[in-house]
PLY file of the C-alpha trace (Angstrom):
ply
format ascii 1.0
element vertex 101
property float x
property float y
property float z
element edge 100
property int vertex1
property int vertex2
end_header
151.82 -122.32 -90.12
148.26 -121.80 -90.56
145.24 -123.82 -89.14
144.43 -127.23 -89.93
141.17 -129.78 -89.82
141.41 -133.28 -89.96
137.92 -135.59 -90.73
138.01 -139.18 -90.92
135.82 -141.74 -92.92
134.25 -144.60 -90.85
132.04 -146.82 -92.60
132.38 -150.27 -94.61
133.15 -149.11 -98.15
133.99 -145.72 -97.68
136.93 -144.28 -98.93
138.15 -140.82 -100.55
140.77 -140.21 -102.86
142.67 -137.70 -104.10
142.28 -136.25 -107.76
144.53 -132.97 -108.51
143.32 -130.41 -105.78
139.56 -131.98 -105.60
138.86 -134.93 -103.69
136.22 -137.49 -104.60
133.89 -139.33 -101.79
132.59 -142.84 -102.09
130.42 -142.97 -99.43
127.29 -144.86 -100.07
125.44 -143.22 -102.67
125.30 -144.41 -106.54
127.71 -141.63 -107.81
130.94 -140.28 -105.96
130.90 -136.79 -104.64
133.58 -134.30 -105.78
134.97 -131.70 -103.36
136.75 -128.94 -104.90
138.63 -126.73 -102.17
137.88 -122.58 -101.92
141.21 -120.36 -102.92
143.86 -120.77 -100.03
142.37 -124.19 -99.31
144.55 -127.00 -99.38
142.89 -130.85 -99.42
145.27 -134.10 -98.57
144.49 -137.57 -98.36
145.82 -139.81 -96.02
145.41 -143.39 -96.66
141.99 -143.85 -98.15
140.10 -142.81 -95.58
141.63 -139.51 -93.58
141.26 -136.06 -95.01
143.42 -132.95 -94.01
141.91 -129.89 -94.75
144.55 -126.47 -94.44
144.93 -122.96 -95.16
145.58 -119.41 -93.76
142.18 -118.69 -93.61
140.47 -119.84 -90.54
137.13 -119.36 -92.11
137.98 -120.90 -95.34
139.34 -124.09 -93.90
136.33 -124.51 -91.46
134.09 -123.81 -94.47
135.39 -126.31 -96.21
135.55 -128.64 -93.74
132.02 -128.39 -92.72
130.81 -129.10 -96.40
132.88 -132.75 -96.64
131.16 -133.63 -93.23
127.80 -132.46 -94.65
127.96 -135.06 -97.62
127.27 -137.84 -94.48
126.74 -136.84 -91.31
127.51 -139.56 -88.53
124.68 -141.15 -88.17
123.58 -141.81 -84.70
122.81 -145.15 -84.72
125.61 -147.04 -86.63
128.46 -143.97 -86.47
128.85 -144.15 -89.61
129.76 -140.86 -91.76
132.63 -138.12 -92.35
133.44 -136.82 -88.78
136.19 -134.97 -87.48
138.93 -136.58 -86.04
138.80 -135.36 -82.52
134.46 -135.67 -82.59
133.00 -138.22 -80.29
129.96 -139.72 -81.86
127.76 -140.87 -78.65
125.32 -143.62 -80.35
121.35 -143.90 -79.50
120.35 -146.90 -78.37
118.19 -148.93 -80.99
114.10 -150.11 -80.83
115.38 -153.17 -79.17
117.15 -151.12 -75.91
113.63 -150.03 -74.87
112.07 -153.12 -75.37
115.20 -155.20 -72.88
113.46 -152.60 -70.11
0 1
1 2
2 3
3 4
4 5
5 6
6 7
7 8
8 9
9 10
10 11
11 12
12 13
13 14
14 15
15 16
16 17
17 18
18 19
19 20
20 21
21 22
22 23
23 24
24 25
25 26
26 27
27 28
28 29
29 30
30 31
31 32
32 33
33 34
34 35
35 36
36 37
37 38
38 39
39 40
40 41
41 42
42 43
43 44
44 45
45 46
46 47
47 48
48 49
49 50
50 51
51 52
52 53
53 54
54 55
55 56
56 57
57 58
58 59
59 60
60 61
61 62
62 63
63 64
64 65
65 66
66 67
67 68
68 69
69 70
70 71
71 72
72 73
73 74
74 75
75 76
76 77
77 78
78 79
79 80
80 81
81 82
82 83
83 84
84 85
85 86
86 87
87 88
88 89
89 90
90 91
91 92
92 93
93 94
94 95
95 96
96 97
97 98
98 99
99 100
């Protein structure tokens, strides 16, 4: 069966795509970013903007998975980024919360 992460792309214009066994991000920056999986690793795209990640290795596929999310980290503020599916993002309040006190 094996183990399985799932990370999911929330932000206006970013999508993923599948290309043979690498993926390629389009997430905001001027180029795309290709992923290419470790051996064992296993990439799928779902949609455009849902990424399973899956493999024997527990290690491998958490590896993996931990260098999509590091291309773009949610960001605090807006939420936008490469999170996992099951993460709750809990957003800062902006400069204009402190000032309504």
């Amino acid at each position: 069966e094996g183990f399985k992460k799932t990370l999911d792309l929330v932000g206006v214009g970013y999508r993923v795509q599948q290309s043979g066994q690498d993926i390629i991000l389009q997430v905001g920056f001027s180029h795309p970013v290709t992923i290419k999986p470790l051996p064992g690793v296993t990439l799928e795209v779902e949609g455009n903007n849902r990424i399973h990640v899956s493999g024997s290795d527990k290690q491998a596929v958490g590896e993996v998975a931990a260098q999509i999310r590091k291309v773009r980290r949610p960001n605090v503020y807006t939420g936008k980024g490469v999170r996992y599916s099951d993460e709750k993002v809990r957003l800062k309040p902006g400069k204009s919360a402190a000032r309504a006190s």
